[in-house]
C-alpha positions as CSV (number, residue, x, y, z in Angstrom):
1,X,0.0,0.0,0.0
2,X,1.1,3.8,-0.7
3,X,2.5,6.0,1.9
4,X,1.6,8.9,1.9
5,X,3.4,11.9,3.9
6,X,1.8,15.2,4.3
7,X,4.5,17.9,3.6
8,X,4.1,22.5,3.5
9,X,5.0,24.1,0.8
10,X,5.8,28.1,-0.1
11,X,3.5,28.8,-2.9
12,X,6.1,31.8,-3.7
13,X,9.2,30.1,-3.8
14,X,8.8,26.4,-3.2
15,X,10.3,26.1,0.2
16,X,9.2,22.7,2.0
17,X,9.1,22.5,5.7
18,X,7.9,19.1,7.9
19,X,5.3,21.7,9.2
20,X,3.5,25.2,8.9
21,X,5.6,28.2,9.1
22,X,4.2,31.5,9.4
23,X,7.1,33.2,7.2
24,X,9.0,31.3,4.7
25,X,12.8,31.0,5.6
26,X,13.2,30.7,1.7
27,X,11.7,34.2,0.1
28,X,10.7,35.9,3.3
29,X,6.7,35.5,2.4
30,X,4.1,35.3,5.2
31,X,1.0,32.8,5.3
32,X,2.2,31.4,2.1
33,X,2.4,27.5,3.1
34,X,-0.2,25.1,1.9
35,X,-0.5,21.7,3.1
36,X,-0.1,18.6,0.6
37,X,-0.3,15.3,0.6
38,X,2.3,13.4,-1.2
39,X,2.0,9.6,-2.0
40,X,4.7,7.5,-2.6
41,X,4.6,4.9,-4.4
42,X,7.6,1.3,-4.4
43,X,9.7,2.3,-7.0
44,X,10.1,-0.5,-9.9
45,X,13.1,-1.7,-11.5
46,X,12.8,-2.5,-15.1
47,X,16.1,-2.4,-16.6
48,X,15.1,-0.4,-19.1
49,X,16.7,2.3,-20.4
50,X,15.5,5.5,-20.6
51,X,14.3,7.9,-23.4
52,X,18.0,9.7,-22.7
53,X,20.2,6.8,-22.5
54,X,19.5,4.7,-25.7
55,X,23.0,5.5,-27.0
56,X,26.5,4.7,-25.7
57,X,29.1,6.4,-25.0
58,X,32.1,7.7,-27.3
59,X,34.9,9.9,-27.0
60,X,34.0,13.3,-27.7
61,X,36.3,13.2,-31.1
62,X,34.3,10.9,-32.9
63,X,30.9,12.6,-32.1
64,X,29.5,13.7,-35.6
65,X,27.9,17.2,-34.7
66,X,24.5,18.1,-36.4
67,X,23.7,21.7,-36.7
68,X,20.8,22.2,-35.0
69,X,17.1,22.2,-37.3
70,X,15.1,25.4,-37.0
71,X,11.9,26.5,-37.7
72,X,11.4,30.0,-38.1
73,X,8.0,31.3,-36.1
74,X,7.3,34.1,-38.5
75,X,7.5,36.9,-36.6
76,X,10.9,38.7,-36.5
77,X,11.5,40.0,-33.1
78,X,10.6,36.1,-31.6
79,X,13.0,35.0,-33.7
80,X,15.7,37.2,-32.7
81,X,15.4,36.2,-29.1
82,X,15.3,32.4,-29.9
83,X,18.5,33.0,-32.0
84,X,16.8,32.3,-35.4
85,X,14.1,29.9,-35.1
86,X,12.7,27.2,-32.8
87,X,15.1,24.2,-32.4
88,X,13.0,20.9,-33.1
89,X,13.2,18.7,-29.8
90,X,13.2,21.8,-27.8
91,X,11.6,23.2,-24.5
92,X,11.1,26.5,-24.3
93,X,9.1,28.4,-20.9
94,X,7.5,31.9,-21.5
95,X,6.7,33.9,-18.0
96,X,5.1,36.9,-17.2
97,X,3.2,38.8,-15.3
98,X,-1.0,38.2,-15.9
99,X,-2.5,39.8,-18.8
100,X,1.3,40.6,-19.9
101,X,0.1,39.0,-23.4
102,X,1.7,35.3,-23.2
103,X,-1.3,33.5,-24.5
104,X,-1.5,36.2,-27.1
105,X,2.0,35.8,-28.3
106,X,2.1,32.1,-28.1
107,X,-1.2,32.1,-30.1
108,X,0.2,34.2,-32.8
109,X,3.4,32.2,-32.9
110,X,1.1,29.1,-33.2
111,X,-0.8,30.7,-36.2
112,X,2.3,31.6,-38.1
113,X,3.7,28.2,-37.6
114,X,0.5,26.2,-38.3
115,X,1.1,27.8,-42.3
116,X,3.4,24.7,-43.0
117,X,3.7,22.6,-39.9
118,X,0.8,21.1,-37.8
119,X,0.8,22.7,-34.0
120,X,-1.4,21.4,-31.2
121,X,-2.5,23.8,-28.2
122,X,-3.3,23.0,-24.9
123,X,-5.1,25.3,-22.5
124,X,-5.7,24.7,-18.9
125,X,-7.2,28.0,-18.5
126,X,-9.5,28.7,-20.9
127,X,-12.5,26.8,-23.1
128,X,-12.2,25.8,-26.6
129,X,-14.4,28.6,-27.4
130,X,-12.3,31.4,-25.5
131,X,-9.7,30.6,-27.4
132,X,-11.4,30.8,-31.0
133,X,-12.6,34.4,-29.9
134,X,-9.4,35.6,-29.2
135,X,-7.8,33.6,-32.6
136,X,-10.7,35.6,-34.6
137,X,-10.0,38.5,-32.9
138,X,-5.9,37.9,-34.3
139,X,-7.1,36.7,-37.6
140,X,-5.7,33.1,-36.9
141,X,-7.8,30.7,-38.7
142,X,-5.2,27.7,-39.8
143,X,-6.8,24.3,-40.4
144,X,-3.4,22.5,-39.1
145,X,-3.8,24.5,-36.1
146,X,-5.6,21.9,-32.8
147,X,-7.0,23.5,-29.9
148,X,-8.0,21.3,-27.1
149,X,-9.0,22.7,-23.5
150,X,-7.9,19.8,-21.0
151,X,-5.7,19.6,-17.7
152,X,-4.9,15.9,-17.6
153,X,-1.3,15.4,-19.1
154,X,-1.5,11.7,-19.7
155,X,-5.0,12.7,-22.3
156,X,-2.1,15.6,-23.6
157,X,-0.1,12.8,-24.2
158,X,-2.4,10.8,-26.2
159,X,-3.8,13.6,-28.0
160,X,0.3,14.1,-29.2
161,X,0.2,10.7,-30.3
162,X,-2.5,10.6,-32.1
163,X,-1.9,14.3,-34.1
164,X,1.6,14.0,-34.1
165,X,1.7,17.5,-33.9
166,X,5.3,19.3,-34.7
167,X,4.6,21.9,-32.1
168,X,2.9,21.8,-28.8
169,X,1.8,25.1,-26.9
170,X,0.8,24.2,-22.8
171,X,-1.1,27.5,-21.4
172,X,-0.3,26.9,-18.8
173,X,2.2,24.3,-16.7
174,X,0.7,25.4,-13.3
175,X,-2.6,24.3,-14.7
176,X,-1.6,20.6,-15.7
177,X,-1.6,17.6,-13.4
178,X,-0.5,14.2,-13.3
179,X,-3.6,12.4,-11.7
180,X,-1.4,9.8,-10.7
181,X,-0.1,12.1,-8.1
182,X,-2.1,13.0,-4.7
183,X,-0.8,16.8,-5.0
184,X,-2.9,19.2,-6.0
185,X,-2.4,21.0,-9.7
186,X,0.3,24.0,-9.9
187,X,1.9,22.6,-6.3
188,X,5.7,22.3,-6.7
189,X,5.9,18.6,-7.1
190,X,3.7,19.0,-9.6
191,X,5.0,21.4,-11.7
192,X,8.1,19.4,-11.5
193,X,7.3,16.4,-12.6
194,X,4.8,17.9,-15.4
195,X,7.8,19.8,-16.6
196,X,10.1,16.5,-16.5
197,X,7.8,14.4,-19.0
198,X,7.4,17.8,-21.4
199,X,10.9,17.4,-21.6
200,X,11.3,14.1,-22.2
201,X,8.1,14.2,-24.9
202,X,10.6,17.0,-26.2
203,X,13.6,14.7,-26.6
204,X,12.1,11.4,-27.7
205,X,9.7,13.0,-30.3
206,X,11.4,15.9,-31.4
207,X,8.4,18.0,-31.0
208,X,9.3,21.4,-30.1
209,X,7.0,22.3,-26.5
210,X,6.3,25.6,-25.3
211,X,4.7,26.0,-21.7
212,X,3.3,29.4,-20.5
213,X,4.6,29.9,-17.0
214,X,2.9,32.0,-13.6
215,X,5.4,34.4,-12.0
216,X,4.6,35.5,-8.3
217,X,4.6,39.2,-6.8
218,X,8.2,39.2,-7.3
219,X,8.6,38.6,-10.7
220,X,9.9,34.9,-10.0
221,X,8.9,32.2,-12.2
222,X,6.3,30.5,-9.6
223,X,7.3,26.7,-8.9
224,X,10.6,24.7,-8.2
225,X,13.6,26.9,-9.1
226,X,14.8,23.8,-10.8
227,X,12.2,24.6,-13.8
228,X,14.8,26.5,-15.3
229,X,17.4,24.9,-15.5
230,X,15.3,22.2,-16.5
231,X,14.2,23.8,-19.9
232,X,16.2,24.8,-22.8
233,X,15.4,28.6,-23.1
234,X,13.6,31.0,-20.2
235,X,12.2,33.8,-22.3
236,X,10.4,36.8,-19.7
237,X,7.6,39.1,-21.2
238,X,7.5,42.4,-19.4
239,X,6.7,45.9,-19.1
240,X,3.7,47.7,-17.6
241,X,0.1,46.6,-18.5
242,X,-0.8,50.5,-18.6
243,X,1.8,51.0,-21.4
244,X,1.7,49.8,-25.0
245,X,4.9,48.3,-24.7
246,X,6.3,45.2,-23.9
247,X,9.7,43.4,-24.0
248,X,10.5,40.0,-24.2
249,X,13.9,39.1,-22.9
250,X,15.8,35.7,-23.7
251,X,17.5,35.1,-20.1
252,X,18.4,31.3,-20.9
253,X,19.0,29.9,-24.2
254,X,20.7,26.7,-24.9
255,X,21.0,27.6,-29.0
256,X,21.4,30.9,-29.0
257,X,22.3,34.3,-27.3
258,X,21.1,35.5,-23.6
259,X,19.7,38.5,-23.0
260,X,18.2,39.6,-26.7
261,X,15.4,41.0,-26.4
262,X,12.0,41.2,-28.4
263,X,9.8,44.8,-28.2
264,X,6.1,44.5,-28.9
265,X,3.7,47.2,-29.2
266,X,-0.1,45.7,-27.6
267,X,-3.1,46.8,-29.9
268,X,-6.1,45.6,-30.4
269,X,-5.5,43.3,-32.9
270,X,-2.4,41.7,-30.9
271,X,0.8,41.9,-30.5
272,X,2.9,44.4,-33.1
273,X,6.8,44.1,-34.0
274,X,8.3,47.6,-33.3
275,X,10.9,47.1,-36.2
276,X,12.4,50.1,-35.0
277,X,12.4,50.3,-30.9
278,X,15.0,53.6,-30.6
279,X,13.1,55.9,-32.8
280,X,10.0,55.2,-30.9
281,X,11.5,55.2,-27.3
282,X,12.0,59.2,-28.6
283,X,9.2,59.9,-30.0
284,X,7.7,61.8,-27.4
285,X,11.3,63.2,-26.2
286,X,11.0,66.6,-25.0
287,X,13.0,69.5,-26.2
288,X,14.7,72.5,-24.5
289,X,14.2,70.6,-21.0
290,X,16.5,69.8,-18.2
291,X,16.8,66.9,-16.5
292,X,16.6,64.2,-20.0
293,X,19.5,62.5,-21.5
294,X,19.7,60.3,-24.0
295,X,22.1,57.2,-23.9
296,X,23.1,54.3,-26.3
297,X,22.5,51.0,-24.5
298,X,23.0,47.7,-25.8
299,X,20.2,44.6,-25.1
300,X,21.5,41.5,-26.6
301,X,23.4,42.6,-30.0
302,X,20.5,45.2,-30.3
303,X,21.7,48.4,-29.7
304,X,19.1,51.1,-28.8
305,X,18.8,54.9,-27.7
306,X,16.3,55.5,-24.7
307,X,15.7,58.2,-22.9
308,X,16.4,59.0,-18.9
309,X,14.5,61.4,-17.0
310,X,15.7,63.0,-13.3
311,X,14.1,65.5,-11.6
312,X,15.5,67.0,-8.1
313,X,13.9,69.3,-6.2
314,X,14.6,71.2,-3.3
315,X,12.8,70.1,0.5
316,X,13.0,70.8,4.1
317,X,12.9,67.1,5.0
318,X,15.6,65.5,6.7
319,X,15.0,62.1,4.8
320,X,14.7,63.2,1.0
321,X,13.0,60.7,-1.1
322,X,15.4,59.1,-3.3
323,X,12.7,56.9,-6.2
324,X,14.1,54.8,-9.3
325,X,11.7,53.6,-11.9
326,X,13.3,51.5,-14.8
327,X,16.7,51.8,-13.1
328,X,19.0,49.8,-10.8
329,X,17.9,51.6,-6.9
330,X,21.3,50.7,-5.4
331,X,22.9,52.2,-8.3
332,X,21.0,55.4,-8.4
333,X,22.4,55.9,-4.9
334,X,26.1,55.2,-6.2
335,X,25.8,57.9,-8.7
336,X,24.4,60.5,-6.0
337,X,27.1,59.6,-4.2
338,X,30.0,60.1,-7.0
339,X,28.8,63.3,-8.0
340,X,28.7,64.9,-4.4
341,X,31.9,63.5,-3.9
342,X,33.6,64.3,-7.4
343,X,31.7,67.1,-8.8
344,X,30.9,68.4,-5.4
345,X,27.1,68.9,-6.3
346,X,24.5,68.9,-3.2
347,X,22.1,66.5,-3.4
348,X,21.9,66.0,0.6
349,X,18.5,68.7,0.3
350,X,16.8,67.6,-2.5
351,X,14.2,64.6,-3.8
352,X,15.8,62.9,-6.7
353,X,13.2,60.9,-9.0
354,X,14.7,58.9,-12.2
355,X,12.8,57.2,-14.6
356,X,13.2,55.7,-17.5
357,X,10.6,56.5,-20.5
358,X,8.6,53.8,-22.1
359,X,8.6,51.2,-18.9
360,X,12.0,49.7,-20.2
361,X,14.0,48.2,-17.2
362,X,18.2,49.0,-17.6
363,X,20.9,47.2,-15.7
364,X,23.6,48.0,-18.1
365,X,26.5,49.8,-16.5
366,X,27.2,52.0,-19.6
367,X,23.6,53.7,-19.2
368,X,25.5,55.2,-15.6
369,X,26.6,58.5,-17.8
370,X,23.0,59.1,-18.9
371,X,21.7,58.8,-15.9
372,X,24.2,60.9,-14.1
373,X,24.0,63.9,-16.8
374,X,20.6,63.7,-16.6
375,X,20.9,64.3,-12.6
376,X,23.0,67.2,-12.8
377,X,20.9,69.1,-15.6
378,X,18.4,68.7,-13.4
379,X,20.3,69.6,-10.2
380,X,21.7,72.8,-12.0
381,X,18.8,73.5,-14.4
382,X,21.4,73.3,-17.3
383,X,20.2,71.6,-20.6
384,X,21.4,68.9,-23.0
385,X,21.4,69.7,-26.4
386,X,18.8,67.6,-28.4
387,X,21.7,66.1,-30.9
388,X,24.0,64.3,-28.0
389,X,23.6,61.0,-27.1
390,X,26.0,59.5,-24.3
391,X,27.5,56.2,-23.2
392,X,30.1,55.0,-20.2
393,X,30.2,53.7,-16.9
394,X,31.1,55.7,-14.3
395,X,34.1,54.1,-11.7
396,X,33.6,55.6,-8.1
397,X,36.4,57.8,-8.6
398,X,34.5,59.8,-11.0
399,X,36.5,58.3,-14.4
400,X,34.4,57.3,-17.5
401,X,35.2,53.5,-18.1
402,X,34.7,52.0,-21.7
403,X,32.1,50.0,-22.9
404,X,31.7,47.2,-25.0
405,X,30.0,47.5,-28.7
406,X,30.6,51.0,-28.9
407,X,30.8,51.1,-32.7
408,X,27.5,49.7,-32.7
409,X,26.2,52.5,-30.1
410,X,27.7,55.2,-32.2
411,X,26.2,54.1,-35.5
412,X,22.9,53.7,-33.8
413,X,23.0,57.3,-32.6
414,X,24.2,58.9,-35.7
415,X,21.3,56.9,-37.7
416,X,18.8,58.6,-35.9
417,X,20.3,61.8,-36.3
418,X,22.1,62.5,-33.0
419,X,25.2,64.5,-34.3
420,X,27.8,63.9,-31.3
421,X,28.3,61.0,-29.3
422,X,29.9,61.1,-26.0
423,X,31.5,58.2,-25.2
424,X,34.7,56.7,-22.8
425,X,38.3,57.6,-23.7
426,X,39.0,53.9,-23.5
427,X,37.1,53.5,-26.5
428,X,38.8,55.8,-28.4
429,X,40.5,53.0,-30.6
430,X,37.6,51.3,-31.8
431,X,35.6,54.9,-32.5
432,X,38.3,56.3,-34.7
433,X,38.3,53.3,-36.7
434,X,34.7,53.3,-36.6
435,X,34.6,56.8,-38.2
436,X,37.0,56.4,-40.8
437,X,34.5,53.9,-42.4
438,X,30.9,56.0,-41.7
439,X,30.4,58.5,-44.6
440,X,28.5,61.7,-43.2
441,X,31.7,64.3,-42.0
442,X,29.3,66.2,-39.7
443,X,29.0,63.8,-37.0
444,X,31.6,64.2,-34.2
445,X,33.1,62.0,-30.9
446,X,33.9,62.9,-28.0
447,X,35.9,61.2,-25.6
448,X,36.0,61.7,-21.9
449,X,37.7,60.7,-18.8
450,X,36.3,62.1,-16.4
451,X,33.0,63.0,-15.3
452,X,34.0,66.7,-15.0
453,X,35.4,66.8,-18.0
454,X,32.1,65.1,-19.2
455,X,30.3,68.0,-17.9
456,X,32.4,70.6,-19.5
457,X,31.6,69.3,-23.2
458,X,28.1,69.1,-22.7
459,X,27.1,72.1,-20.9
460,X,30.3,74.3,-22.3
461,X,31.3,74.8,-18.7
């Protein structure tokens, strides 16, 4: 007869504990353990192998390597982020925040691929019928493309066999359920062992599986940690639901580059490629203002110009209000500190706010020169010529450090327009070359090494 055990898990994080805790030791959570009952059953010994071990083993200079089959999805900016296409045999998880647009991507993806390939998907969430409202309302009408509404994975797993589908869509993993498991559906053992036969329908079959993942209040895929590293690519959709915009960010990928990212423009109709994300990141730039930089970042091998905001304002508090949106908080305080220190500016009175413009998120050390010239127009009420776009990390010393890419960064600049770049003396190699080789004479680079001498270019101090 089965055991069974009855074990408390974190619904946030997936900490187990022998019995309830009021805050999870793991992520910090309160009231977030639920009990579950876990049966176990004898394991049996077949001597069987398994769906990974039907081959044996050979030294590593006689293995014949087979560039990897892809299937491009048909629309440009997922393709980008997978590294050219979907690999055949792969597993690939999609998270993000509710109504972020998952279901909508992956619905689209499933329409473009169902032109010449046959794609089966799998909701836990919704009806048939949902689902063929929203595909009307996305125009996706493909004959080879299945939609089934069921929860049960061994029924998935049937319906695979019988279609023989050459991609499957799961919306979503927390939603399916081994019913030969006492746990309830989207509990961590469940989601762990759900995951573990996608992956090995993924590898025997060679049908390529995408599952739709639940994050939790901290932006944390919800489940095992070990659903990562499980899969073959992590792909994150974010950006604010009141905003147009959304990015999808390739933090794992097996075949392919980390950190590309996708950017999507929500409408009505779905989700729309923005071809060209710099150009409308400044769309709305304001002109003649202080306190707004522009800097050259790079996402991936994408390189794109955003726009910083900072606003500092004078107060009789003795705990000014120090608020970062888009940017890193800990670094935000860094810079404040640097530029008291180096450029002896005051910010000890005033209530510094930064945000970035369009919802992106930046954590790339050479957007730390943007973000501290756009401080100090604001702090002196100086402003930053419309045509200079900036790039460098700033060392606690105050020096300008060089940055990776930074032909890249300049061409993208002068494309849109921007007529001077200010960029790192480090770099200085790589941006002569670079300008030897660009044709219009009336673009210019500056180099810096400082952030005082930065400040002396640009507001001709």
């Amino acid at each position: 007869m089965a055991k069974v055990k009855t074990v408390w898990f974190c619904k946030e994080c997936g900490y187990e504990s022998a019995g309830y805790l009021g805050k999870c030791p793991g992520c910090g959570c309160w009231n977030s353990f639920v009990e579950e009952k876990i049966s176990k059953e004898p394991e049996k010994t077949t001597g069987k192998r398994g769906a990974f071990s039907k081959s044996t083993p050979k030294p590593v200079s006689q293995i014949e390597f087979l560039k990897e089959e892809r299937t491009p999805t048909g629309i440009g900016e997922l393709d980008r982020v997978l590294g050219g296409g979907v690999v055949k045999g792969s597993l690939t998880l999609a998270a993000g925040e509710p109504g972020i647009g998952k279901s909508t991507l992956m619905l689209m993806m499933a329409e473009k691929l169902a032109e010449n390939k046959t794609v089966l998907y799998v909701s836990g969430e919704e009806s048939a019928s949902q689902i063929k409202m929203r595909a009307e309302r996305l125009g996706c009408c493909s004959d080879n493309l299945f939609v089934v509404s069921e929860t049960v994975y061994t029924a998935i797993e049937e319906m695979t066999e019988d279609i023989k589908p050459d991609f499957l869509v799961i919306d979503s993993v927390q939603t399916i359920f081994d019913d030969s498991m006492a746990s309830s559906p989207g509990s961590v053992g469940q989601v762990r062992e759900i995951t573990g036969q996608l992956l090995r329908l993924a590898k025997s079959t060679g049908v390529s599986v995408f599952i739709i993942g639940h994050v939790t209040k901290e932006g944390n895929i919800a489940g095992p940690r070990m659903l990562e590293h499980m899969v073959d690519t992590v792909l994150y959709f974010e950006g604010e639901r009141h905003l147009s915009y959304r990015i999808l960010r390739s933090v794992k990928n097996r075949f392919g580059s980390t950190n590309e990212i996708g950017v999507f423009e929500m409408r009505n109709t779905g989700l729309m490629e923005v071809l060209n994300p710099s150009m409308v990141m400044l769309a709305s730039r304001p002109e003649n203002v202080p306190g707004t930089a522009v800097m050259c970042t790079l996402e991936g091998s994408r390189p794109m110009l955003l726009e910083v905001q900072a606003l500092c304002s004078q107060t009789d508090s003795m705990q000014p209000r120090r608020t970062a949106s888009g940017v890193d908080y800990n670094r935000l305080y860094m810079l404040l500190a640097v530029l008291e220190k180096r450029c002896n500016l005051k910010f000890g009175k005033c209530e510094v706010y930064v945000n970035m413009t369009g919802g992106i998120k930046v954590s790339e050390p050479a957007c730390d020169l943007g973000i501290a010239l756009a401080l100090i127009s604001s702090y002196s009420n100086c402003v930053i010529d419309n045509d200079i776009a900036v790039a460098g990390e700033v060392g606690l010393t105050g020096e300008i450090r060089g940055v990776s890419h930074i032909e890249q960064r300049i061409a993208e600049a002068f494309r849109l327009g921007f007529k001077k770049c200010v960029v790192p003396e480090g770099n200085k190699d790589q941006a002569v070359a670079f300008l030897k080789t660009w044709k219009e004479k009336d673009c210019a680079v500056v180099f810096v090494k400082t952030i005082n001498d930065c400040m002396r270019e640009v507001f001709h101090k």
